[in-house]
C-alpha positions as a Markdown table, in Angstrom:
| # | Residue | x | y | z |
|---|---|---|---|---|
| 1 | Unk | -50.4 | -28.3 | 51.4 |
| 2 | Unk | -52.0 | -31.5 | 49.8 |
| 3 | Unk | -55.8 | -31.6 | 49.3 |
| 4 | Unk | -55.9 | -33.9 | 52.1 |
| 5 | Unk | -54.5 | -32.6 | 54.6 |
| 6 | Unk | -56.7 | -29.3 | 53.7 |
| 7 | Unk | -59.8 | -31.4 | 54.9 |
| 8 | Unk | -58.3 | -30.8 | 58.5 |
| 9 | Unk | -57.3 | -27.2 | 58.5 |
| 10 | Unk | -59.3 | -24.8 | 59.6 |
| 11 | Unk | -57.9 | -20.8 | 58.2 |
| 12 | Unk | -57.6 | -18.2 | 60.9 |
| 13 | Unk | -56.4 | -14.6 | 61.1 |
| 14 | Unk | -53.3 | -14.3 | 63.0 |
| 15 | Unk | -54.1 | -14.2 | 66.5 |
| 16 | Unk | -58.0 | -14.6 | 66.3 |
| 17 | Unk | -60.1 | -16.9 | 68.2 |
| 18 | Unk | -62.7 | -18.3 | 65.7 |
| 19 | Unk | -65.7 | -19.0 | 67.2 |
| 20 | Unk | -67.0 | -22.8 | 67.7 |
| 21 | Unk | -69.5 | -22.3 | 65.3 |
| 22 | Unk | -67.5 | -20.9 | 63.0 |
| 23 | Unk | -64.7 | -23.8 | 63.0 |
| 24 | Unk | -67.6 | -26.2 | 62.7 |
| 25 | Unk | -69.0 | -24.6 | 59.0 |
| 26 | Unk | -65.1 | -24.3 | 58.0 |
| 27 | Unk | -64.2 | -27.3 | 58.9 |
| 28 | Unk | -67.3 | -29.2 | 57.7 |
| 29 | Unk | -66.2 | -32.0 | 54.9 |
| 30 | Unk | -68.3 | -30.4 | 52.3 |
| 31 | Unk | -66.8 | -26.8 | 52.6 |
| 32 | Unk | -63.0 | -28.4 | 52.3 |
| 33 | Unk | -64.1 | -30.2 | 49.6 |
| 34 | Unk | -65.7 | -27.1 | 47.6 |
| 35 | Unk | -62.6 | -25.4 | 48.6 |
| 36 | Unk | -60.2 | -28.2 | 47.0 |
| 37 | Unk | -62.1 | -28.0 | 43.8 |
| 38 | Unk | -61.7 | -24.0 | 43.7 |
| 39 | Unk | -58.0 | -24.4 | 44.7 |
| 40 | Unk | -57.6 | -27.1 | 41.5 |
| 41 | Unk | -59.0 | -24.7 | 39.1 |
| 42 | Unk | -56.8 | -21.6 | 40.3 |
| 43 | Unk | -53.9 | -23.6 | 40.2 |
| 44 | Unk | -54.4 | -25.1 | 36.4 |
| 45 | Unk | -53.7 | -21.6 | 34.3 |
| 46 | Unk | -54.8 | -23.5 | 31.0 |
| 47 | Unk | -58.3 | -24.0 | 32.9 |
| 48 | Unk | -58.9 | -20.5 | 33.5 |
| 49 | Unk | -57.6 | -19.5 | 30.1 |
| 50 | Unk | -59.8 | -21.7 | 28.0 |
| 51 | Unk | -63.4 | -20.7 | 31.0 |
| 52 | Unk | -62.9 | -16.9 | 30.8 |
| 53 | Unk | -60.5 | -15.8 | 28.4 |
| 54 | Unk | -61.4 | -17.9 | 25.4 |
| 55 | Unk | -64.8 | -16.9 | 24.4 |
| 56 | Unk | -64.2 | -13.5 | 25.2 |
| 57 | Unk | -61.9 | -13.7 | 22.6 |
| 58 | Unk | -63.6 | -15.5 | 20.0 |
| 59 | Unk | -66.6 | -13.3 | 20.7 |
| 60 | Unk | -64.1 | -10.4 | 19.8 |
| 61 | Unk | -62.8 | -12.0 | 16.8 |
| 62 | Unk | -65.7 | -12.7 | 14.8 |
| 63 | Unk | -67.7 | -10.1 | 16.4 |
| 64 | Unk | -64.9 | -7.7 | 14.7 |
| 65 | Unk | -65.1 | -10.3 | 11.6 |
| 66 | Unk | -68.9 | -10.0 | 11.2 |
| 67 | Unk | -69.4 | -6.5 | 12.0 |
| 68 | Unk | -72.0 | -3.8 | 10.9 |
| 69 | Unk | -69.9 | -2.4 | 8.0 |
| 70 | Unk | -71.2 | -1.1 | 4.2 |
| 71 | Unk | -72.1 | -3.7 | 1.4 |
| 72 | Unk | -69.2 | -5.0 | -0.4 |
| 73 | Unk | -68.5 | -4.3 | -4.1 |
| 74 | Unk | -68.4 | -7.3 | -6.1 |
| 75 | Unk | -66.4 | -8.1 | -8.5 |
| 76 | Unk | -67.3 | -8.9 | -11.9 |
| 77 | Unk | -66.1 | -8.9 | -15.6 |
| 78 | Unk | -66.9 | -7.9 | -19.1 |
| 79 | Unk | -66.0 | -8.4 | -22.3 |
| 80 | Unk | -66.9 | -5.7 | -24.9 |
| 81 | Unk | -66.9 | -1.8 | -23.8 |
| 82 | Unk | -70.4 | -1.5 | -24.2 |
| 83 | Unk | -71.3 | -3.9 | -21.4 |
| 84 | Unk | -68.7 | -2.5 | -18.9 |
| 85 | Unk | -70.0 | 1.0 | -19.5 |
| 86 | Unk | -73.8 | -0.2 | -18.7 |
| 87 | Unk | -72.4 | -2.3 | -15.6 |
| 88 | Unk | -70.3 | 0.9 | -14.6 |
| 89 | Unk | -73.7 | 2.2 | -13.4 |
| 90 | Unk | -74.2 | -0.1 | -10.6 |
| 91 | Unk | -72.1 | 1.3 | -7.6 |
| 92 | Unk | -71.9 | -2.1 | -5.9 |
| 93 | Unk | -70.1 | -3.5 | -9.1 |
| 94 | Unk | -66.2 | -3.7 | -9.8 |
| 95 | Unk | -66.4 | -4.1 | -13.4 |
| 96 | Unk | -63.1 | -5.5 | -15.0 |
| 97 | Unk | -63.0 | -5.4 | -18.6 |
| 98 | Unk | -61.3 | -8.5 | -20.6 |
| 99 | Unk | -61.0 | -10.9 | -23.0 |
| 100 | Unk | -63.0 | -13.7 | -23.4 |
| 101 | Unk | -60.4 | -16.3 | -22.6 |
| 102 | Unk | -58.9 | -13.7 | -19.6 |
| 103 | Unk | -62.6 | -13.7 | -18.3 |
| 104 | Unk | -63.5 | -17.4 | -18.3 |
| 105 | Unk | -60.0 | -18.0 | -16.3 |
| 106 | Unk | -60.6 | -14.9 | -13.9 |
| 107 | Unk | -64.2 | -16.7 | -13.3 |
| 108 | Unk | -62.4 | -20.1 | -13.1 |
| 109 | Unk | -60.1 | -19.1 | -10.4 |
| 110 | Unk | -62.6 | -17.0 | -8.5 |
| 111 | Unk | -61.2 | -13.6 | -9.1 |
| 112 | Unk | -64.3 | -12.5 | -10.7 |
| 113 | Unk | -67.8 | -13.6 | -9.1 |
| 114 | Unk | -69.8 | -13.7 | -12.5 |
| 115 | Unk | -68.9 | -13.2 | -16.4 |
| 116 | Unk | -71.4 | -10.8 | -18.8 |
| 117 | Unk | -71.0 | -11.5 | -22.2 |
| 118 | Unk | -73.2 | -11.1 | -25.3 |
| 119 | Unk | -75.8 | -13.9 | -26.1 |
| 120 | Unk | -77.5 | -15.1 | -29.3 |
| 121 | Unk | -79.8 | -12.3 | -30.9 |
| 122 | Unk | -78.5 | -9.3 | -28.6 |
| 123 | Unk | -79.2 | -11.0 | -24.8 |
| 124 | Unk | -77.1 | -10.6 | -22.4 |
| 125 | Unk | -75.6 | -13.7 | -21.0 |
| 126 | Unk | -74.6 | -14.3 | -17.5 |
| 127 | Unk | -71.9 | -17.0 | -16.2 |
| 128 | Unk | -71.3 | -17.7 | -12.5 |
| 129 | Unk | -71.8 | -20.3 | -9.5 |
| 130 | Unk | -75.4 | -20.3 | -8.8 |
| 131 | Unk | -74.0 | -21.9 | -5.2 |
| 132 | Unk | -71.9 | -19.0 | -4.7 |
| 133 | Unk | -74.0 | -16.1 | -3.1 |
| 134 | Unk | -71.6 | -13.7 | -4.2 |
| 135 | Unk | -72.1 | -15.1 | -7.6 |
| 136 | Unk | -76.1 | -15.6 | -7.5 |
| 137 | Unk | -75.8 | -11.1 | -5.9 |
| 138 | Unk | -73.7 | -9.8 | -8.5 |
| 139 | Unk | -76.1 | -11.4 | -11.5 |
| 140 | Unk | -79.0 | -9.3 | -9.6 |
| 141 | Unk | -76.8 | -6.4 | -9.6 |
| 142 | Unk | -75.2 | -6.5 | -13.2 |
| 143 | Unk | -79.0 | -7.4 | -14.6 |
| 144 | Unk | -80.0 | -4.4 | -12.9 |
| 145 | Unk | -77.5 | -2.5 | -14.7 |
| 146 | Unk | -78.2 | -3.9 | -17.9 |
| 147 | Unk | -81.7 | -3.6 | -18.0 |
| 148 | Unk | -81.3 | 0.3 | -16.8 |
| 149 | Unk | -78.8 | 1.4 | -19.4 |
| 150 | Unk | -81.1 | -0.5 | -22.4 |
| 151 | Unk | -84.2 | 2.1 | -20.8 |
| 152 | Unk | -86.1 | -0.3 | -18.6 |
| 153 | Unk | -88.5 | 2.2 | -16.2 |
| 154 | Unk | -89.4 | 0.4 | -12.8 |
| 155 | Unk | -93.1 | 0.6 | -12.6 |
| 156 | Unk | -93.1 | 1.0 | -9.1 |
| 157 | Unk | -91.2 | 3.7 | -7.5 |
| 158 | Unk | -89.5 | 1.8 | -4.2 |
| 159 | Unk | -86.9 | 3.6 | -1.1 |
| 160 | Unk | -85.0 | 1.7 | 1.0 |
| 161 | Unk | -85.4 | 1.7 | 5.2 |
| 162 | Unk | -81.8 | 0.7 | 6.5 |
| 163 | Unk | -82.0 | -1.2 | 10.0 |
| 164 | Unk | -79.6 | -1.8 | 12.0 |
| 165 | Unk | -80.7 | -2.0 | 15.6 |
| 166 | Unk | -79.1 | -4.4 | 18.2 |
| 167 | Unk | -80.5 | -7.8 | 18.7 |
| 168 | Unk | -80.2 | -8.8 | 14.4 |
| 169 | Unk | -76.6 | -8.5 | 13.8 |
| 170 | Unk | -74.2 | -11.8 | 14.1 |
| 171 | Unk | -72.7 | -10.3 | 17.3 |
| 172 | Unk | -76.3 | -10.9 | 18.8 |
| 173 | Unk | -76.9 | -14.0 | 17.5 |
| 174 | Unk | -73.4 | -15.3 | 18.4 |
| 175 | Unk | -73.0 | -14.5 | 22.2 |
| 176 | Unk | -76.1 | -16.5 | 23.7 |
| 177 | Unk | -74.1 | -19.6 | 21.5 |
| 178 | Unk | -70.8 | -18.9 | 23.0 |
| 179 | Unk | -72.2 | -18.9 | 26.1 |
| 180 | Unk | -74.5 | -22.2 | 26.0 |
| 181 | Unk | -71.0 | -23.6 | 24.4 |
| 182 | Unk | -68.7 | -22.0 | 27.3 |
| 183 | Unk | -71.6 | -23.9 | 30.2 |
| 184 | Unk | -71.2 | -27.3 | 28.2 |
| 185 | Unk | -67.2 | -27.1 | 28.1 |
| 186 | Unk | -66.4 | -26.4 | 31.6 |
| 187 | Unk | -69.1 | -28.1 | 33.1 |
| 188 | Unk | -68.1 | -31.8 | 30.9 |
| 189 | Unk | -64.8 | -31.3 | 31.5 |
| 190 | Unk | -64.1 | -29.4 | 34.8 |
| 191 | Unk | -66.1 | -32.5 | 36.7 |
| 192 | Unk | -65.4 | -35.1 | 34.3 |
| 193 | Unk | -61.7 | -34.3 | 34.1 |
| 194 | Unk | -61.4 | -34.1 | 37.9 |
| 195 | Unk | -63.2 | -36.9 | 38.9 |
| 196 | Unk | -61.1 | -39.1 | 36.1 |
| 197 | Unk | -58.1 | -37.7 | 37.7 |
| 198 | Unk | -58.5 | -38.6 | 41.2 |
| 199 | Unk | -60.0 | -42.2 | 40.5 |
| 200 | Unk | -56.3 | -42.6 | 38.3 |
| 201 | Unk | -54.1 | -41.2 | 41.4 |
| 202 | Unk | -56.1 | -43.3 | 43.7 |
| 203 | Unk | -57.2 | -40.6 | 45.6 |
| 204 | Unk | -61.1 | -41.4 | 45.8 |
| 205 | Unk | -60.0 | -44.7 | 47.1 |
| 206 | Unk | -58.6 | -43.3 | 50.2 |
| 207 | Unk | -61.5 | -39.9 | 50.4 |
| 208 | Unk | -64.1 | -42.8 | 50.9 |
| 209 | Unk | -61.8 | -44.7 | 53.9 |
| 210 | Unk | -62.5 | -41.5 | 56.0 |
| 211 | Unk | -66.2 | -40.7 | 57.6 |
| 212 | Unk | -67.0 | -38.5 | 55.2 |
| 213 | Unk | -70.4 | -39.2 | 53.4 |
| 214 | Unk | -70.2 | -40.3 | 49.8 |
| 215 | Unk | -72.7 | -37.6 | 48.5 |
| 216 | Unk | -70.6 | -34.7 | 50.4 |
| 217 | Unk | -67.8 | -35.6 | 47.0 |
| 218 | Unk | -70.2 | -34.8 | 44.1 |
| 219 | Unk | -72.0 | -32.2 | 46.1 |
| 220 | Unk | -68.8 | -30.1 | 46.2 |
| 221 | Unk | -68.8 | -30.0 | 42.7 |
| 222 | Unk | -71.9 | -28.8 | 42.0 |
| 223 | Unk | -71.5 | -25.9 | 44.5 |
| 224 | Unk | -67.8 | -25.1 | 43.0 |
| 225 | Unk | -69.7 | -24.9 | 39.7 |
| 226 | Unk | -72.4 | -22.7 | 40.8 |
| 227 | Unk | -69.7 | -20.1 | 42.5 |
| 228 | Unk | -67.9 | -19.6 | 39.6 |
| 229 | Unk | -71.1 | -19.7 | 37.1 |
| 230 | Unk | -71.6 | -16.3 | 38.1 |
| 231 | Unk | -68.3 | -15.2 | 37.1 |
| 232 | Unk | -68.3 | -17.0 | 33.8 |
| 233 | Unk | -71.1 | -15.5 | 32.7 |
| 234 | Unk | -71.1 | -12.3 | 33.8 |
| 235 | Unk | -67.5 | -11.7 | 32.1 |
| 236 | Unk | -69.0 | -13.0 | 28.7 |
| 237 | Unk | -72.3 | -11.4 | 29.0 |
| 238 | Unk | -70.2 | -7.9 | 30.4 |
| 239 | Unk | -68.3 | -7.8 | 27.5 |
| 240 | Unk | -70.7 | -8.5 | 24.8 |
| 241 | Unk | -72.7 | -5.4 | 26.6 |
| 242 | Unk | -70.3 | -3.0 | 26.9 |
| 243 | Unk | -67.8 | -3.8 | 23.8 |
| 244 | Unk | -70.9 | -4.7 | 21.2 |
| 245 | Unk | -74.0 | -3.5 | 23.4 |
| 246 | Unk | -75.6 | -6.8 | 23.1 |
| 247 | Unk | -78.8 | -6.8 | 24.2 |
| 248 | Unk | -80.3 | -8.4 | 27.4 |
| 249 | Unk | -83.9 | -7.6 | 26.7 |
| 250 | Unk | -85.3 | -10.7 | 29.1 |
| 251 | Unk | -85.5 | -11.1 | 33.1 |
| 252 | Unk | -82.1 | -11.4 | 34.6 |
| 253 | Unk | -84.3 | -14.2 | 37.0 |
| 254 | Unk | -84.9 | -16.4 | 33.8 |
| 255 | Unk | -81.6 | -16.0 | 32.5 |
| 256 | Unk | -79.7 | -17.1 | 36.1 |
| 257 | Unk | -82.4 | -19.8 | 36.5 |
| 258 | Unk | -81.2 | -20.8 | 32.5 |
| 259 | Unk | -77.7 | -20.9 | 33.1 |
| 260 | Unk | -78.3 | -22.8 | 36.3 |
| 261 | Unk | -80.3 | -25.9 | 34.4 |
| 262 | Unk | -77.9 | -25.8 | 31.9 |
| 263 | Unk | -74.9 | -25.9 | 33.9 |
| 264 | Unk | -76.3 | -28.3 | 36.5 |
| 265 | Unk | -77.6 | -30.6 | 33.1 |
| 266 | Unk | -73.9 | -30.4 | 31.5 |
| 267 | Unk | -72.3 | -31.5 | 34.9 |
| 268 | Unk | -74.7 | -34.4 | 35.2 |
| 269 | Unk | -73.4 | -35.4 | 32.0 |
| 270 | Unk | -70.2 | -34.8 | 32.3 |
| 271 | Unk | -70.6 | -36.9 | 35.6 |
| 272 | Unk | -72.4 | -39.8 | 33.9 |
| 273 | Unk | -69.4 | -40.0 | 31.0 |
| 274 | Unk | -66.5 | -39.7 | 34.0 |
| 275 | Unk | -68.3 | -42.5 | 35.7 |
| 276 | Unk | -66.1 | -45.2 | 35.6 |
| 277 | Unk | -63.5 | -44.1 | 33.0 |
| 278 | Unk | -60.0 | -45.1 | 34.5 |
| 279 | Unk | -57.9 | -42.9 | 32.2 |
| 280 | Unk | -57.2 | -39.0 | 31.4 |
| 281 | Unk | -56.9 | -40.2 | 27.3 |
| 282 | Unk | -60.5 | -42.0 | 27.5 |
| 283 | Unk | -62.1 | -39.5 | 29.3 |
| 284 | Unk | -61.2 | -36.8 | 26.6 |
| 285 | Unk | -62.4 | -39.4 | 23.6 |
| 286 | Unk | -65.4 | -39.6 | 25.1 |
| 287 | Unk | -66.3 | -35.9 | 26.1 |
| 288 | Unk | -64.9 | -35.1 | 22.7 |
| 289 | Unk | -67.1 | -37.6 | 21.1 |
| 290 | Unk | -70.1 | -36.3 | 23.2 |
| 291 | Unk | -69.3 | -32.1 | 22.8 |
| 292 | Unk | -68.1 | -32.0 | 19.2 |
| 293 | Unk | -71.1 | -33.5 | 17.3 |
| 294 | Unk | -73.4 | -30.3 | 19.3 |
| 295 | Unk | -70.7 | -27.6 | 18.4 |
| 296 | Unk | -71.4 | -28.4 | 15.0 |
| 297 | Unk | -75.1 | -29.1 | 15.2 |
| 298 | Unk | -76.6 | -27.0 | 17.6 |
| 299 | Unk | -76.6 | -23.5 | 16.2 |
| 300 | Unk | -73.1 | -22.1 | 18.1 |
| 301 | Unk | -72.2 | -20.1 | 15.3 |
| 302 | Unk | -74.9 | -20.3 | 12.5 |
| 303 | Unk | -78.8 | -21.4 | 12.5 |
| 304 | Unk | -79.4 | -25.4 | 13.5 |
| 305 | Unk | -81.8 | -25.0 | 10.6 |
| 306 | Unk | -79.5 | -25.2 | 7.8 |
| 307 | Unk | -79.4 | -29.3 | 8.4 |
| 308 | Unk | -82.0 | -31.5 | 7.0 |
| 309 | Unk | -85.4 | -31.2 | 8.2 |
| 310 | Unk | -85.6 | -34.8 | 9.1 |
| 311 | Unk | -83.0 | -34.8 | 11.7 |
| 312 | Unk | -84.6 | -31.5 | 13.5 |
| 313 | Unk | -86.1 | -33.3 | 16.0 |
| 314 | Unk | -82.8 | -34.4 | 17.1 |
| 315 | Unk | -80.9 | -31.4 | 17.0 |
| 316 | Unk | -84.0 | -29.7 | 19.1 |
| 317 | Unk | -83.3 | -32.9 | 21.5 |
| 318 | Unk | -79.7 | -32.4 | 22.4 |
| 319 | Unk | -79.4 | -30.2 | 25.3 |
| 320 | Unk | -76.7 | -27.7 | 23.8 |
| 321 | Unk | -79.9 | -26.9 | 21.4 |
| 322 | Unk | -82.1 | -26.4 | 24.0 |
| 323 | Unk | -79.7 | -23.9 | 26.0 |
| 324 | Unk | -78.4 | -21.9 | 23.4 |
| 325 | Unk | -82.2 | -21.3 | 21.6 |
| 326 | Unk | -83.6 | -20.6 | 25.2 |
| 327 | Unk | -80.4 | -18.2 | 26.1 |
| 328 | Unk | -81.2 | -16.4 | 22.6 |
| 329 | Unk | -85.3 | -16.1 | 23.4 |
| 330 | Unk | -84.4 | -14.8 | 26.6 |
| 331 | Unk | -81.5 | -12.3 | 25.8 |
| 332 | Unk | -83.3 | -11.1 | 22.1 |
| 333 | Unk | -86.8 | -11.6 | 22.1 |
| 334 | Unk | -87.1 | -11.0 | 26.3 |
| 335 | Unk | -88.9 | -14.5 | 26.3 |
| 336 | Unk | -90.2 | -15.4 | 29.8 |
| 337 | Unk | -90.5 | -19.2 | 31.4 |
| 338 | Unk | -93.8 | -19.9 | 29.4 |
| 339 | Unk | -92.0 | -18.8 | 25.6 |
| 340 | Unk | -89.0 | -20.9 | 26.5 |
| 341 | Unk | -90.9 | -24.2 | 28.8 |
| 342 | Unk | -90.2 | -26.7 | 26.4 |
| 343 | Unk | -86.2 | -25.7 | 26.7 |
| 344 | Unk | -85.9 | -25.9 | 30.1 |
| 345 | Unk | -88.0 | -28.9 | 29.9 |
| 346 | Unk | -85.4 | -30.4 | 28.0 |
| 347 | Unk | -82.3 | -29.7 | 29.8 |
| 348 | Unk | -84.5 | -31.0 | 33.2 |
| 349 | Unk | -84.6 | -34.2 | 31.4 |
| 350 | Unk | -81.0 | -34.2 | 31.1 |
| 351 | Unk | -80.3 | -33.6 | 34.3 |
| 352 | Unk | -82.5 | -36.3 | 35.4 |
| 353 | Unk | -81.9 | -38.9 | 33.3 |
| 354 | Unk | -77.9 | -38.4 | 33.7 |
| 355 | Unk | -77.6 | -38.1 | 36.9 |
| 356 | Unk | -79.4 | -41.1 | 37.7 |
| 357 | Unk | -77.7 | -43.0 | 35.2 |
| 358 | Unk | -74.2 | -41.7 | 36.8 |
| 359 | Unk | -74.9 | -42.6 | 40.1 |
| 360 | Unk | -76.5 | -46.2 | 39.2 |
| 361 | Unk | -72.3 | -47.0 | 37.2 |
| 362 | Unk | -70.1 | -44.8 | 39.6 |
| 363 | Unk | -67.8 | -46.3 | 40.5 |
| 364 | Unk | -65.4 | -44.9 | 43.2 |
| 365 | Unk | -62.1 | -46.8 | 43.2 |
């Protein structure tokens, strides 16, 4: 059955009479148009693969990746017996003991993470990467060590409180971004993609012939996208809970209401970018050219705040930014509308500004 001919068919169970009412809501433009958009995405497997299946599985991956799990031993190496017995002290310290040459190519290559050698007038010297962390930790460690076995008391006595309670691990942090990235992707491209798609097979062209009202098209993608929110974030969210017990310390209200802006905000732009694209290969330059520069940007999978300080405001701009830090305020820190009002702010401006932007360059045929 083509898409069109679904606007005038009506389901029924075998040998029920549906009532008058009831033919009117299913056969109503808008409900056959929702139910076109649902029957494209169940019929593209690749869709459903990258919606749902995808960032559970990335979630697992690095959540397995970046687990809880015990410091790891460093490796390091020495080059007279003395210093690799004062170094064998420190438990976090794989001490390899070699000759000089054997030592500078083992630090060379990265085999080792720092070199301890004798200095000038009995120091002890320490070469290694001051941009490698492992390298900058094991000089810490290995001076530590040193300073020990020479008879160095620590003035203050000092113990050490281990925490590791759920909400600071990279699990935490990495689930609100896979989902803020997971309500951009299939918003952008489930509407842009579609709407491309039918403009190229000529199929708008001949939806806009019939009586139907313009609006009733763009409507039924906004309520295809709303359906299937629930289930795309409830199988992401699920998952992180019950495989990682990631917390959801906010309101459930402010988290649907979140995902809702978001979502709606994405579509609009999505809509503004499919607007009068005529081709499949230009519509995925340009949502590629919109998406990728906020994957990389807007904290996904580590802080925004590593960039420069003068582009901040730019990166706190961009509405992947504004999703992702209000999804993490709400699901970590149990921030309510007031803590996260400037986010939602933001994506509302989106929305706005997109949308009516979109539907001032649509263009149908």
């Amino acid at each position: 059955m083509s898409d069109l001919t679904a606007f005038n068919t009506v389901p029924t169970a075998v040998g029920a009479k549906p009532s008058p009412r009831g033919a009117a809501v299913a056969g109503h433009p808008l409900v056959q148009l929702t139910l076109v958009r649902f029957r494209e995405f169940l019929r593209e497997p690749e869709a459903m693969f990258w919606v749902f299946v995808f960032p559970i599985l990335l979630a697992a991956g690095l959540g397995v990746a970046f687990r809880n799990r015990p410091p790891d031993v460093l490796k390091i190496a020495a080059v007279t017996p003395e210093m690799t017995r004062s170094l064998h002290q420190e438990k976090l310290l794989d001490v390899q003991e070699l000759s000089p040459a054997a030592a500078e190519d083992a630090l060379r290559t990265g085999k080792v993470a720092l070199l301890v050698q004798p200095g000038p007038n009995g120091t002890a010297e320490y070469r290694y990467d001051d941009t490698n962390p492992e390298g900058r930790a094991a000089r810490l460690l290995a001076d530590r060590a040193v300073q020990q076995a020479a008879g160095r008391v620590d003035p203050v006595a000092s113990t050490d409180s281990l925490m590791r309670e759920p909400g600071s691990r990279y699990i935490d942090f990495l689930i609100p971004g896979l989902l803020g990235m997971n309500l951009m992707g299939s918003a952008i491209w489930g509407l842009g993609f579609a709407i491309v798609d039918a403009r190229r097979k000529k199929l708008m062209k001949r939806l806009i012939a019939t009586p139907m009202p313009r609006h009733y098209y763009l409507l039924s993608f906004v309520l295809s996208r709303l359906l299937l929110l629930v289930i795309e974030v409830g199988a992401l969210l699920g998952f992180g809970a019950l495989v990682f017990q990631v917390p959801l310390r906010g309101s459930l209200l402010v988290l649907a209401t979140l995902c809702i802006l978001g979502s709606l905000a994405f579509s609009a732009l999505g809509l503004l970018i499919a607007s009068r694209v005529q081709t499949i290969e230009a519509a995925s330059g340009l949502m590629n050219l919109v998406m990728l520069p906020m994957w990389i940007v807007s904290g996904v999978f580590f802080s925004a705040q590593r960039f420069p300080d003068v582009i901040q405001p730019v990166i706190k701009a961009l509405p992947l930014t504004a999703a992702i830090d209000a999804l993490r305020a709400n699901m970590l820190q149990g921030a309510g509308f007031a803590q996260i009002g400037s986010e939602l702010g933001i994506l509302a401006a989106w929305l706005v500004v997109s949308f009516t932007l979109a539907l001032s360059l649509f263009r149908w045929r």
